[in-house]
N, C-alpha and C positions, 0 to 999 in steps of 0.2 A: 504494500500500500504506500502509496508517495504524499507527502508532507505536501498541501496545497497553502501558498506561500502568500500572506498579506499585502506584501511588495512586489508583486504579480503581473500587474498594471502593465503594456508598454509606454506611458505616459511617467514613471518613475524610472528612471536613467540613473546607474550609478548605486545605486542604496544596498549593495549586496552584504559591502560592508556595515552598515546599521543591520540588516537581518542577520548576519552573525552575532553580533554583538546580542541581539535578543534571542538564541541562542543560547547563550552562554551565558545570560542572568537567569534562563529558568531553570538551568541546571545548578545553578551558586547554592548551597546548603543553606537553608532557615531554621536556624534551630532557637533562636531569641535571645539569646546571649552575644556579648550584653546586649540590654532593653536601648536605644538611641534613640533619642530625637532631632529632628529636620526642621529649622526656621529659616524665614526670610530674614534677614537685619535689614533690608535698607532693599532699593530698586535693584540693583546688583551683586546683593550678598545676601551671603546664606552663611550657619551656621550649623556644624554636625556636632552632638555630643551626646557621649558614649556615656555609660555608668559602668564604670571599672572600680569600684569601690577594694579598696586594698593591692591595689598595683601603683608601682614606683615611677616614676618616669624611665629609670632604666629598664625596666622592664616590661615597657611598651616601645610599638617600633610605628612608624609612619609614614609610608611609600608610597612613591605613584609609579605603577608600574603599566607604562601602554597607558591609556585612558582609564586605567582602574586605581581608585582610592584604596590603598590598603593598609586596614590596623591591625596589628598584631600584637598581643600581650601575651606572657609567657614566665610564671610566678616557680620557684624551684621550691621543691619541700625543704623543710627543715628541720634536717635528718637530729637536731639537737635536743629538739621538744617532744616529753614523751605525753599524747592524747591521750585522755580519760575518753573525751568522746568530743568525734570530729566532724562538726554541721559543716565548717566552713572550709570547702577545698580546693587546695593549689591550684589552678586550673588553668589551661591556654586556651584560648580563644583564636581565631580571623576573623574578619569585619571585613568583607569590600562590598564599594560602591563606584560602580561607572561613571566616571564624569562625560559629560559633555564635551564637546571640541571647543577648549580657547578655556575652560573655566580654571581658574588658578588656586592656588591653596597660598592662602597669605600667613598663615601658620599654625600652631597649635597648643593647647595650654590647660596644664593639668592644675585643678583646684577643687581641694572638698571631695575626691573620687571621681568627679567629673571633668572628661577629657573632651574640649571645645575645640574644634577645627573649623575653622574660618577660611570660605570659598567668596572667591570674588569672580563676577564673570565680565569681562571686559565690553564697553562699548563696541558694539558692529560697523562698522561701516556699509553705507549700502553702496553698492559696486553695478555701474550700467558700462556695458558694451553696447558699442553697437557696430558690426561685423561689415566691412564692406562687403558684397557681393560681386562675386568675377565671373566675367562669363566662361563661355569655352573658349575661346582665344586668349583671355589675358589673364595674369594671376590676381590676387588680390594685392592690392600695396599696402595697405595696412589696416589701423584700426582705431577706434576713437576709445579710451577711458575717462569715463566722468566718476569721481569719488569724491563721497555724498557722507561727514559724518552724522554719526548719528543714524535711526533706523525708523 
């Protein structure tokens, strides 16, 4: 049975890359650890923050690999302390999240168990060609760019 594809269309050129990419988030594991939340700050930012309650700064890690966010925490036992009884455990986690094209990670900052990562998405520019057309006798000579900020 073959996979009948969103991006289907012959009117969508090029997005082969985006249907991979969705892909590969429905395969990403959900397990809910840790619990996160997603805000706006501002027209162009966002906020991601983790609850890592009991993890160090060294002991979190914060990557962008490819267009993917990724957190990483990773707590070692402590082979020194002997448990009566053990609710709270060592535990390693992964966290990713896809960014978008062009979106930036302006940094991150751990306070209270809560680790805030601050996304900013840059203004677009809007970009108009307009292509000369050549006939069968002559090539094209060139071409006009109008760049327009803002969007």
């Amino acid at each position: 049975m073959s996979r009948q594809s969103v991006l289907n269309s012959p009117l969508m050129l090029g997005f082969d890359q985006f249907e991979q990419m969705l892909d590969r988030i429905a395969k990403l594991p959900n397990d809910g650890y840790p619990p996160y939340n997603i805000e706006q700050t501002g027209p162009n930012g966002l906020r991601i923050t983790l609850a890592v309650a009991g993890f160090t700064s060294d002991e979190l890690s914060v990557e962008v690999e490819g267009n993917q966010l990724v957190i990483r925490g990773k707590q070692a036992d402590d082979e020194t302390r002997e448990y009566l009884h053990r609710g709270i455990a060592a535990r390693q986690f992964q966290r990713t999240f896809v960014l978008a094209e062009g979106l930036e990670i302006e940094g991150a900052t751990l306070d209270n168990g809560l680790l805030d990562i601050d996304l900013r998405r840059p203004e677009v520019e809007t970009r108009r060609r307009t292509i000369e057309i050549a006939t069968a006798n002559a090539k094209a000579g060139g071409e006009t760019i109008d760049v327009t900020p803002g969007a």
